[in-house]
RODO-2510 file (C-alpha; in nm, 4 decimals, decimal comma):
residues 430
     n   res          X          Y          Z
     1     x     2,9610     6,0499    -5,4356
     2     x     2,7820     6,1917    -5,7360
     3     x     2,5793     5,9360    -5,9729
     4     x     2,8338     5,8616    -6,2263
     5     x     2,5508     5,7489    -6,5028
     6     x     2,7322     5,4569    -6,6536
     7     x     3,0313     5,6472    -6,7009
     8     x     3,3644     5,6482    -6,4813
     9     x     3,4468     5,9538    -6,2780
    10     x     3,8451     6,0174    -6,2739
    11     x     3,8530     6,3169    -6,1016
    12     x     3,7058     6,6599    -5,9539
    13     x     3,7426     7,0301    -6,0163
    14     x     3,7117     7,2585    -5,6774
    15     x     3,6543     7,6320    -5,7453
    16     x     3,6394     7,9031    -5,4525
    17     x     3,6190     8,2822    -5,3892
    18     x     3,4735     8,5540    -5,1855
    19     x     3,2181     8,6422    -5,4660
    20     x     3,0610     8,4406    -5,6900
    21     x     3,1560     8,6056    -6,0129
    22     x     3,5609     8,5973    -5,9572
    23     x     3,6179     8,2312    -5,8350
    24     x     3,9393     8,0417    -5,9341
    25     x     4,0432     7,6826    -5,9372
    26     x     4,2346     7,5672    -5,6185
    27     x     4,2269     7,2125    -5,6727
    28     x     4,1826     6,9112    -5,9176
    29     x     4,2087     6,5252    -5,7843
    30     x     4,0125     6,2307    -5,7089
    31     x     4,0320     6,2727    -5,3693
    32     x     3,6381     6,3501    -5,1981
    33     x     3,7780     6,6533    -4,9379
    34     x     4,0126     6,9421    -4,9472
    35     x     4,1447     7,1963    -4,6725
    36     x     4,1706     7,5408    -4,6820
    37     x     4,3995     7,7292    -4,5484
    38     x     4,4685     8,1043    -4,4217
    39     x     4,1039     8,2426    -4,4609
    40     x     3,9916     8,5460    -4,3196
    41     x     3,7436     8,4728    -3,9784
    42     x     3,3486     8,5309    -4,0187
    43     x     3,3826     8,5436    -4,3996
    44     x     3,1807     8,3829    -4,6411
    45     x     3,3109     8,1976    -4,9254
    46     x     3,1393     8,0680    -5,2645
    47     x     3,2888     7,7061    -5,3525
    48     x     3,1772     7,4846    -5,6742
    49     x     3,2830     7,1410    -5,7586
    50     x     3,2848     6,9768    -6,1198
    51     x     3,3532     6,6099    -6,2511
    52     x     3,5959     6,4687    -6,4976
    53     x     3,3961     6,1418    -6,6620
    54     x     3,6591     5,8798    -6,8599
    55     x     3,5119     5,9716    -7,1973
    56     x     3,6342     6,3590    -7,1889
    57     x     3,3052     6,4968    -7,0936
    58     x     3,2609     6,7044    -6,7780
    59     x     2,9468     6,7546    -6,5704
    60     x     2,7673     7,0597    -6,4652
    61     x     2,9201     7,2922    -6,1776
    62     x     2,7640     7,2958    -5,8134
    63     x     2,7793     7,6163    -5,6517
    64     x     2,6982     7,6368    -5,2774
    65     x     2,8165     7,8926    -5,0529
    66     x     3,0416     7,8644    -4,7126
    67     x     3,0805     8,0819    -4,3798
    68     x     3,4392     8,0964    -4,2705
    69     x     3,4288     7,9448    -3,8748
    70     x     3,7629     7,9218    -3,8142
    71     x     3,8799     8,0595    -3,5054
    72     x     4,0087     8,4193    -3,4387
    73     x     4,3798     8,4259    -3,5078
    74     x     4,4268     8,7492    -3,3547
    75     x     4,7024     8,7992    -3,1034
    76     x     4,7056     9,0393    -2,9021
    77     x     5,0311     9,1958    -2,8666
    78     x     5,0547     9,5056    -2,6523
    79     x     4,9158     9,5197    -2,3155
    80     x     5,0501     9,6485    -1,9447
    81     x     4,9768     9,6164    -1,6573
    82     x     4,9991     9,8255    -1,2762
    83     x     4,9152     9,7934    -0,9596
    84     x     4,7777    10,1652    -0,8201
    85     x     4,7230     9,9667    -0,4712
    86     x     4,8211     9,7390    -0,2446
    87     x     4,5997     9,4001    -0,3122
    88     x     4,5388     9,4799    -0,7202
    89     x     4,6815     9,5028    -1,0655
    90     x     4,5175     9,7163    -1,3461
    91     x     4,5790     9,5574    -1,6444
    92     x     4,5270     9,7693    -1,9820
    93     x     4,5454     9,6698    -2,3961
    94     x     4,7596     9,9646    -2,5634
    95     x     4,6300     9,8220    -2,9362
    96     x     4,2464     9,7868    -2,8513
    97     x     4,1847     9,7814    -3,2056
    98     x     4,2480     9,4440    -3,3045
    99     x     4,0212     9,3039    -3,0276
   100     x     3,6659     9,5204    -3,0774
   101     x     3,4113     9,2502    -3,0763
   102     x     3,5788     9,0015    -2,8822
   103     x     3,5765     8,8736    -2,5358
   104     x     3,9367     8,9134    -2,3295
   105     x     4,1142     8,6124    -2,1043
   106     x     4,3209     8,7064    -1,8824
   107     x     4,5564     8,3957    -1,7691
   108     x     4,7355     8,4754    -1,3934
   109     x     5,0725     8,2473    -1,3026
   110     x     5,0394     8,2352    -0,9064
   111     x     5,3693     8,2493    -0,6977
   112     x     5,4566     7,9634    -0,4764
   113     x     5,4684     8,1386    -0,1337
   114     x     5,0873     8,3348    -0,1297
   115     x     4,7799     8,1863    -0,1686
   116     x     4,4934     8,4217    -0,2489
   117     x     4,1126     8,3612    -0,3183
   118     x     3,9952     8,4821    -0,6391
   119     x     3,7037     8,4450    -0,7902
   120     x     3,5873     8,2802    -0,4336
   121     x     3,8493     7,9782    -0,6090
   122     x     4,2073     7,8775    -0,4009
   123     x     4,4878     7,9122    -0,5776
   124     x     4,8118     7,7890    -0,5507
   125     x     5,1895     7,6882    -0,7028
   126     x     5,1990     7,6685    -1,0711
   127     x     4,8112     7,7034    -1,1062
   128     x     4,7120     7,9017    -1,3718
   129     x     4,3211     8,1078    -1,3466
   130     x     4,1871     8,2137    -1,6650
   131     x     3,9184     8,5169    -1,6009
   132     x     3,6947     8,6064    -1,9005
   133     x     3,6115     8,9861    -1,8749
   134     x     3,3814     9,1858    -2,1164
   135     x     3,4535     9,3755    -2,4098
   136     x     3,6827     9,6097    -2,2067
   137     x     4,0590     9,7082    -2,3250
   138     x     4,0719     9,7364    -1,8890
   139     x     4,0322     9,5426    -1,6111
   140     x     4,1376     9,5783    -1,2378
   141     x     4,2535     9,2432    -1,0768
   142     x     4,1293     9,2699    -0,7052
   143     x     4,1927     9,0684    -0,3952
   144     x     4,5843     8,9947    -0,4493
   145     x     4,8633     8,9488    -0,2499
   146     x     5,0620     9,3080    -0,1448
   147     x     5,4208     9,3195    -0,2610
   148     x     5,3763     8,9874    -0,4750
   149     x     5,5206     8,9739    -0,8386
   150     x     5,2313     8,7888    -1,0839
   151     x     5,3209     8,6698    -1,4433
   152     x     4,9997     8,7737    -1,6660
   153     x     4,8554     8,7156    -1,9995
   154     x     4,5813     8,7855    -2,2696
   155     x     4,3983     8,6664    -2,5614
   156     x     4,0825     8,7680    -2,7339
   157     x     3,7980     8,5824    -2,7445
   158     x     3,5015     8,5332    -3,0032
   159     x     3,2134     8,2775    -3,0653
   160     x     3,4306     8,0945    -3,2755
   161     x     3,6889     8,0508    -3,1148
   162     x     4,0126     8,1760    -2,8896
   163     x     4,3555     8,3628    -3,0551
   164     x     4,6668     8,2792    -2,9252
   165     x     4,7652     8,4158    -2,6017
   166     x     5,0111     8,7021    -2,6027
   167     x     5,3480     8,7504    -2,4207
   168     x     5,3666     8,7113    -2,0853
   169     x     5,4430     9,0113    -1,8525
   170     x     5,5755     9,0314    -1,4846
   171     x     5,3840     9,2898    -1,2612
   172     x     5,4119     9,3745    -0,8532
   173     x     5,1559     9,4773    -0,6429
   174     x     5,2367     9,7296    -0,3846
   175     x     5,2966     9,6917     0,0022
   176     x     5,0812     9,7159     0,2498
   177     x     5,0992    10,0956     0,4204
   178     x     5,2714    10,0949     0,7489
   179     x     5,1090    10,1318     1,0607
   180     x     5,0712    10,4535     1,2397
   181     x     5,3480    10,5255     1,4801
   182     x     5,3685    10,6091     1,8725
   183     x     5,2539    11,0210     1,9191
   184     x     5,4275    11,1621     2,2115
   185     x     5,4710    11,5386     2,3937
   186     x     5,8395    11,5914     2,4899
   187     x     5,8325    11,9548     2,5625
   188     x     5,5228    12,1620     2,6859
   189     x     5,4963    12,4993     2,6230
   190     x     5,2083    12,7968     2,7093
   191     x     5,2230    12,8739     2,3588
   192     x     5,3413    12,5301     2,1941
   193     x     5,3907    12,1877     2,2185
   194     x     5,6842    11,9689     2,0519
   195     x     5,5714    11,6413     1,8998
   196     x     5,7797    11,3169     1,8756
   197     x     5,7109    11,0062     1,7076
   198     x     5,8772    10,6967     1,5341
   199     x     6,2136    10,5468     1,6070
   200     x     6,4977    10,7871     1,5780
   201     x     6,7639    10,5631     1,5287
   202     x     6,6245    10,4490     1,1764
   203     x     6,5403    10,8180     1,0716
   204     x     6,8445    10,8177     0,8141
   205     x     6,7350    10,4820     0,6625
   206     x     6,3901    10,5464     0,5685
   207     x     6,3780    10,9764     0,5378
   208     x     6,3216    10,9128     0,1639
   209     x     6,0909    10,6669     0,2105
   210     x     5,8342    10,7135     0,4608
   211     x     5,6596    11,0754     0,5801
   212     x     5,4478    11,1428     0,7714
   213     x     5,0585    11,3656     0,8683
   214     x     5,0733    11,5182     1,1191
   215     x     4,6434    11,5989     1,2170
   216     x     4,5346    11,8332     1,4666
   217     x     4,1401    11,8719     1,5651
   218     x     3,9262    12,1608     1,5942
   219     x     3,6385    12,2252     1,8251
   220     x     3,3597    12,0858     1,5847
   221     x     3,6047    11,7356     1,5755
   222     x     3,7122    11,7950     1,2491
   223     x     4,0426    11,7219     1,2227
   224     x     4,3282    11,8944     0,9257
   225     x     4,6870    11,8308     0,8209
   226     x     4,9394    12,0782     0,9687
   227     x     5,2728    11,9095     0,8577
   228     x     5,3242    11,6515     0,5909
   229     x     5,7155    11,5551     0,5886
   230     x     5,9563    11,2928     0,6689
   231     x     6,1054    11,4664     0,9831
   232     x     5,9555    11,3167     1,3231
   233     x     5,9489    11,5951     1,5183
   234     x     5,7348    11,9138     1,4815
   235     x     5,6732    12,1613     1,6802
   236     x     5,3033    12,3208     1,7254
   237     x     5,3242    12,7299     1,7384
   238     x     5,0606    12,9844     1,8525
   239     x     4,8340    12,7850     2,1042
   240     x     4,6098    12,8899     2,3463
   241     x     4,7720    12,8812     2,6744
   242     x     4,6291    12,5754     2,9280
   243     x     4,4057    12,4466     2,6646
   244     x     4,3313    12,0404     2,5211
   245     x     4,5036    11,9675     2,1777
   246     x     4,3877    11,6353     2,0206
   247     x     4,6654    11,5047     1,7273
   248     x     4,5954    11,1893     1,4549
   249     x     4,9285    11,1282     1,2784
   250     x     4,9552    10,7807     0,9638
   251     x     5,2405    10,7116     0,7529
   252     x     5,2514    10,7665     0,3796
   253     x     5,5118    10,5260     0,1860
   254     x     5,4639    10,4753    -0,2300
   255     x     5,2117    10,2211    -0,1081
   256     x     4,9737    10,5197     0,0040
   257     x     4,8624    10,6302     0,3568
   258     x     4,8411    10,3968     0,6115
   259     x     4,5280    10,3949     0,8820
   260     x     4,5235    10,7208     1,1278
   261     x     4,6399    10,6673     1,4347
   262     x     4,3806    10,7281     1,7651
   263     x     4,3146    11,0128     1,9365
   264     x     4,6657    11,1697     2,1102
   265     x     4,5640    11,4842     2,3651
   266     x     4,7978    11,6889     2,4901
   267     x     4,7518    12,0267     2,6968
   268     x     4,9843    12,3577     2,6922
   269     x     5,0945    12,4939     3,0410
   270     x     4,9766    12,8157     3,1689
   271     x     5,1639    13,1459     3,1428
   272     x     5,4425    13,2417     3,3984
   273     x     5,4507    13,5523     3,5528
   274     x     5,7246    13,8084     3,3321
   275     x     6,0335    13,9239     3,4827
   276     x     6,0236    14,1915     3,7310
   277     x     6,2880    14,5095     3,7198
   278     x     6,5316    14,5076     3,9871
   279     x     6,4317    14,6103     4,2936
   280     x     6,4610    14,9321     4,4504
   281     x     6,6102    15,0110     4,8118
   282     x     6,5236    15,3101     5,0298
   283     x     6,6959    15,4036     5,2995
   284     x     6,4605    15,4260     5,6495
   285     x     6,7032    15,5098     5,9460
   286     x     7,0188    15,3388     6,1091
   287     x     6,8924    14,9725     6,1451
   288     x     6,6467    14,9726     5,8934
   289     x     6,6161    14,9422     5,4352
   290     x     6,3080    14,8967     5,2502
   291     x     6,3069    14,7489     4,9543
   292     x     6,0274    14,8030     4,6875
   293     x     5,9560    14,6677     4,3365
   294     x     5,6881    14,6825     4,0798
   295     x     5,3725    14,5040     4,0780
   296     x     5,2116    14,2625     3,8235
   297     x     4,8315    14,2925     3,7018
   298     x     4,6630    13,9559     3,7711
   299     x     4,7095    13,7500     3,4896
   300     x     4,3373    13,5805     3,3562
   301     x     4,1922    13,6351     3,7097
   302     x     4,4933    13,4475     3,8649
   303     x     4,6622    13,6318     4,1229
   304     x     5,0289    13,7129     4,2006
   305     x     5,2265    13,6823     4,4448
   306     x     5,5941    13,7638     4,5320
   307     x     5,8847    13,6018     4,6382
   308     x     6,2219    13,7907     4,7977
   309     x     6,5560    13,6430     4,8376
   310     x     6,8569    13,7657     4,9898
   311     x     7,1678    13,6527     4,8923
   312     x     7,4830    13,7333     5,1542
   313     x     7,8277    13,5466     5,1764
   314     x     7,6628    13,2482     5,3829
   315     x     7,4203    13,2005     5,1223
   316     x     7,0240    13,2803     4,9360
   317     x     6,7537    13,2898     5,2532
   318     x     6,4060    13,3234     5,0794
   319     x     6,3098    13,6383     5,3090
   320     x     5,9194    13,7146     5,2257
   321     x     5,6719    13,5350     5,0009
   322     x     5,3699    13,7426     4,9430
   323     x     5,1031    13,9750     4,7467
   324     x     5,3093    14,3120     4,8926
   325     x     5,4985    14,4718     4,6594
   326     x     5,7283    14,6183     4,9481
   327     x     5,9655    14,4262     5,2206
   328     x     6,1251    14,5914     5,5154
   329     x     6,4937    14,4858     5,6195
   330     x     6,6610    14,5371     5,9622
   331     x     6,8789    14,2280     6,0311
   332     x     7,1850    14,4543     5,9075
   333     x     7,5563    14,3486     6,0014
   334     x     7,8562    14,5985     5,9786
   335     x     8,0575    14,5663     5,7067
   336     x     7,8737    14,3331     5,4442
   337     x     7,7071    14,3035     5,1689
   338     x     7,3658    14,2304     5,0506
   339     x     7,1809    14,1672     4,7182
   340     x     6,8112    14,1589     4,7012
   341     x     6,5848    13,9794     4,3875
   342     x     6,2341    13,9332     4,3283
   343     x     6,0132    13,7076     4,1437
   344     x     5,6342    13,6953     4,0610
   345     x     5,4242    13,3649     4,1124
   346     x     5,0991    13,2741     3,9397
   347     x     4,8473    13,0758     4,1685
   348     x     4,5618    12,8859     4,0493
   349     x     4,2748    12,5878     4,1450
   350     x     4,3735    12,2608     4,0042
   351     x     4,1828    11,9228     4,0973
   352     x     4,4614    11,8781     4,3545
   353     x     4,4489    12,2107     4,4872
   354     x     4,6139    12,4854     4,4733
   355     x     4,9247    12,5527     4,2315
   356     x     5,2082    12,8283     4,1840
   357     x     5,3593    12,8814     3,8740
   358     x     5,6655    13,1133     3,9355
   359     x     5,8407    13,3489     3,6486
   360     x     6,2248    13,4153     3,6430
   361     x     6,3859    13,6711     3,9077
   362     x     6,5150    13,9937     3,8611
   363     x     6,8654    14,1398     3,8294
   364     x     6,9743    14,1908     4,1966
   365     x     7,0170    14,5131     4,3930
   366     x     7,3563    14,5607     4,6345
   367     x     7,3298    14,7318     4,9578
   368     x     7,6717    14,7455     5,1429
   369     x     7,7174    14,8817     5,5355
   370     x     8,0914    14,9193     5,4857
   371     x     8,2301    15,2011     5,7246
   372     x     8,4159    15,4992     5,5410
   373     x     8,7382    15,6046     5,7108
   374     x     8,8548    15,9757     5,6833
   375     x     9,1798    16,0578     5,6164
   376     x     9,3992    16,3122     5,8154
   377     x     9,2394    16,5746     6,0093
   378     x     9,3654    16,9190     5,9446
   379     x     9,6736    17,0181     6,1560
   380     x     9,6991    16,6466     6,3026
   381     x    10,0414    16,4436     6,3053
   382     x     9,8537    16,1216     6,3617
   383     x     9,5532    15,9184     6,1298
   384     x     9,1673    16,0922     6,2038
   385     x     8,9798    15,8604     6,3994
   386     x     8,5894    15,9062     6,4065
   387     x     8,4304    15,9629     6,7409
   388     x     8,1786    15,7622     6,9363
   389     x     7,8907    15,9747     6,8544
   390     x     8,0266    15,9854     6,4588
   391     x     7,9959    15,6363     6,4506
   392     x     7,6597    15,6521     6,5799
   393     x     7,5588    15,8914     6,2763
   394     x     7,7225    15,6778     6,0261
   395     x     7,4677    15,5143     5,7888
   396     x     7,4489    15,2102     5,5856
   397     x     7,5511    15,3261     5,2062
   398     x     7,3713    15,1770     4,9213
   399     x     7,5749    15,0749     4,6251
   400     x     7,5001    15,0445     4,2730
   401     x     7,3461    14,7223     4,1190
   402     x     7,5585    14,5439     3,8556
   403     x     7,3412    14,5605     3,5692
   404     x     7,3730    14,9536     3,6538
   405     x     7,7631    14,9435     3,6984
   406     x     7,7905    14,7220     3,3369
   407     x     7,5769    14,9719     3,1149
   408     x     7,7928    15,2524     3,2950
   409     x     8,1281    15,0652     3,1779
   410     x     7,9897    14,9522     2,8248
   411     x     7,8959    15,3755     2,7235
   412     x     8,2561    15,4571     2,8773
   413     x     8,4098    15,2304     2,6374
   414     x     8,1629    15,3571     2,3647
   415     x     8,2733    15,6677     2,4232
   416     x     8,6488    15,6220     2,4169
   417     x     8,6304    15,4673     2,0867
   418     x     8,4013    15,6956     1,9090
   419     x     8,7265    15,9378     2,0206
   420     x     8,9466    15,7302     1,9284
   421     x     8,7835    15,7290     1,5649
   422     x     8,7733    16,0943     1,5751
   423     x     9,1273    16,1436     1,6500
   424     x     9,2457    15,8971     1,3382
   425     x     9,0195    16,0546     1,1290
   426     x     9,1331    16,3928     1,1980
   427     x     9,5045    16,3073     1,1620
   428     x     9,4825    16,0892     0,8727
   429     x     9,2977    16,3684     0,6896
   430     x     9,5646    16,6471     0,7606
***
């Protein structure tokens, strides 16, 4: 209280501004304090006080000035936040202005059912963890629980003081990515393979939501992505025939790609022998037919072999299995029929010996030793009857295949439609 020098003080004059030549009276009492309200933070103010004596006289003014250290009253008001991975939210200020020069506090509502260590702290229902971050307008929450919702919030901080914390938002981290499924080979080819994997039966369900890489590895163990897709089946083209594949496959979901699966190997078959013409029949004497066909060049140092079957009315009897390319046939019966084919065999070393790998037969070849009986002989009343010695030089005929006999039948009817089309043509024109 100021010396009042014998006279009595009634009351005080309080004068305040932001410069000392425009002040302006905010307040005249007795009263020895006043609060001010709505200033500006880290501001300086100029203040003066002046008192009223009981005999109408006033004393002399004194001026002293203020710094403003009221806290920051800055609220932050825009702000998102995302989670670009399973485990973490990336939380970002869209009105960074209002906040350069501050410090940021973040303030994380927990859920009930995950428990999560950040900040080497527990954490649990209804807890609340406040995390002061630099002067950033970004900051990447780590460590979190995949596919959990968290309830955020931010306010600025200063050396004075904290603003207001803003609104609240909700934000999800992502799932965890799934784990690789089960790689399998269901059909092997010399030139391709066919890969399976996952569960069919749910291949409806999640076709939008889950595809799949599909890896395949070079000779330097690199491996590279040949299909990326939600179908699980794909089918490998232009291999090298009997030769190691190694496959990786993972899942990709919105949650990213999930871990690679191990090593799958899986190796193509070796190349059959190609179809072989129909064989050819020659004609030796009475009781004997040979029957040729064409040979195969050795395929990769592999050689070939043959095997013959002949097929009668009492069934297919597997009649020579060989390298020849030639068979001779004596075991003839009157009045039958007989129909060679041929196929070509591939043999090769294996660990457990020695393989065949047999190609697809050929068309088969008729030979028929039906008897031809004459009609009447000239001048005769009665049927012609062959002699003994006729019959002797009677000799098995050979017939014509069925693949012959077919193209024979499909140019006749060729050719009796191209007439046909002639003859309309020429009528309708005339």
């Amino acid at each position: 209280i100021p010396v009042c020098n014998g006279a009595e003080i009634t009351d005080y004059r309080l004068e305040w501004g932001q410069a000392e030549e425009s002040m302006h009276l905010i307040y005249t009492g007795s009263c020895l304090s006043y609060e001010l309200k709505g200033l500006i933070p880290a501001t300086t103010y100029f203040c003066r006080v002046q008192v009223i004596l009981t005999v109408i006289s006033m004393g002399a003014w004194v001026a002293q000035s203020v710094k403003c250290l009221t806290s920051i009253q800055v609220m932050i008001s825009q702000f998102v936040g995302s989670s670009p991975a399973s485990g973490s939210v990336l939380m970002a200020i869209l009105e960074p202005g209002a906040c350069f020069g501050f410090f940021v506090s973040l303030s994380l509502t927990l859920p009930c059912s995950h428990c999560l260590s950040l900040s080497e702290i527990n954490k649990t229902l209804k807890k609340k963890k406040i995390l002061t971050v630099e002067r950033v307008t970004e900051y990447l929450l780590k460590n979190l629980q995949p596919d959990t919702t968290y309830k955020i919030r931010i306010q600025a901080i200063n050396h004075y003081g904290l603003s207001p914390f803003s609104q609240s938002i909700r934000t999800k981290t992502k799932p965890l990515p799934l784990d690789p499924p089960h790689l399998d080979c269901v059909v092997y080819g010399h030139q391709s393979l066919k890969l399976k994997w996952g569960n069919s039966s749910s291949k409806v369900l999640l076709s939008n939501l889950i595809s799949y890489n599909l890896l395949i590895g070079d000779q330097s163990g690199r491996f590279s992505i040949i299909y990326h897709g939600p179908c699980q089946t794909y089918k490998v083209n232009r291999l090298s025939e009997y030769t190691q594949y190694k496959f990786k496959i993972q899942t990709c979901t919105k949650a990213g790609e999930g871990p690679l699966s191990g090593i799958y190997t899986f190796t193509t078959t070796k190349i059959p022998p190609a179809t072989i013409k129909a064989p050819k029949l020659q004609h030796v004497n009475n009781n004997t037919c040979e029957v040729k066909w064409k040979s195969l060049e050795p395929i990769k140092g592999d050689p070939i072999i043959y095997n013959l079957q002949l097929i009668t009315d009492k069934g297919t009897d597997l009649i020579y299995k060989g390298p020849n390319t030639s068979f001779s046939f004596s075991k003839f019966v009157t009045n039958s029929h007989y129909r060679f084919k041929v196929c070509a065999g591939r043999q090769y070393q294996t660990s457990a010996g020695l393989q065949e790998l047999w190609g697809p037969y050929s068309p088969s070849t008729l030979f028929s030793t039906h008897k031809q009986h004459p009609g009447p002989g000239k001048g005769g009343g009665r049927k012609g009857r062959n002699s003994p010695s006729e019959e002797k030089k009677e000799k098995p005929r050979i017939e014509m295949s069925d693949d012959t006999f077919i193209l024979i039948l499909v140019i006749g009817f060729a050719l009796v439609a191209i007439l046909c089309a002639v003859v309309i043509q020429y009528f309708l024109i005339n």
